[in-house]
N, C-alpha and C positions, 0 to 999 in steps of 0.2 A: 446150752451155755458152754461158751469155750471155756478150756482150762486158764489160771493166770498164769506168769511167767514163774512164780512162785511153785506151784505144781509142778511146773514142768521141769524146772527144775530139781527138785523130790523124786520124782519119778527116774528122771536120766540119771542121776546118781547113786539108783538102783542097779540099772543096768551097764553104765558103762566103766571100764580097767580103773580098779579103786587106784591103782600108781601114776598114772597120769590117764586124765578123762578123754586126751586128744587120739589116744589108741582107736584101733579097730575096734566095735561092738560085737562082741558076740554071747549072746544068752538065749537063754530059756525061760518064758516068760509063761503065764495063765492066757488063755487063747481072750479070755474077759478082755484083759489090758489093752489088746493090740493097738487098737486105735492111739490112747492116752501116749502107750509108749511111743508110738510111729510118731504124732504130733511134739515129742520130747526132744527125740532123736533129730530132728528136721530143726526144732525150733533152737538144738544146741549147737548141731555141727554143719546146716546146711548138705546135709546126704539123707537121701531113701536107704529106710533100712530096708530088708528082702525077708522074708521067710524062706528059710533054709529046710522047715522038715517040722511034722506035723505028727498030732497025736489028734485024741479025741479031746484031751484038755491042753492041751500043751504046745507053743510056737517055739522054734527053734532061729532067733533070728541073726542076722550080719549084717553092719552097715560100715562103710570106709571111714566113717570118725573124722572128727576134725582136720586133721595133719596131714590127711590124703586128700580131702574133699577141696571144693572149689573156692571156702574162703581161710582153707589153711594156711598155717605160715611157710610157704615154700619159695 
């Protein structure tokens, strides 16, 4: 079952700049999540985030965020 827009938006709120949301992403997240969060990240800012660096439990991720990505305001 997909997430709703509702989730998704819970989730991105998690991880993205609590002072403006259209910043760059960069966290640390439960290696659980990835998916929920990748699907957040895509479904708020239109960018793939990446894995930056990895643990046994733990993603290290970056994504260009709103403001940089392809439906920012530029």
């Amino acid at each position: 079952m997909e997430p709703t827009s509702e989730q998704l938006k819970y989730v991105f709120k998690n991880v993205c700049d609590e002072n403006d949301w259209k910043e760059p992403i960069i966290a640390i997240i439960d290696k659980n999540d990835w998916e929920i969060v990748r699907k957040a990240i895509v479904f708020m800012t239109a960018t793939l985030p990446v894995i930056t660096a990895e643990t046994a439990i733990k993603y290290s991720i970056y994504a260009e965020g709103y403001r940089l990505g392809p439906a920012g305001d530029h």
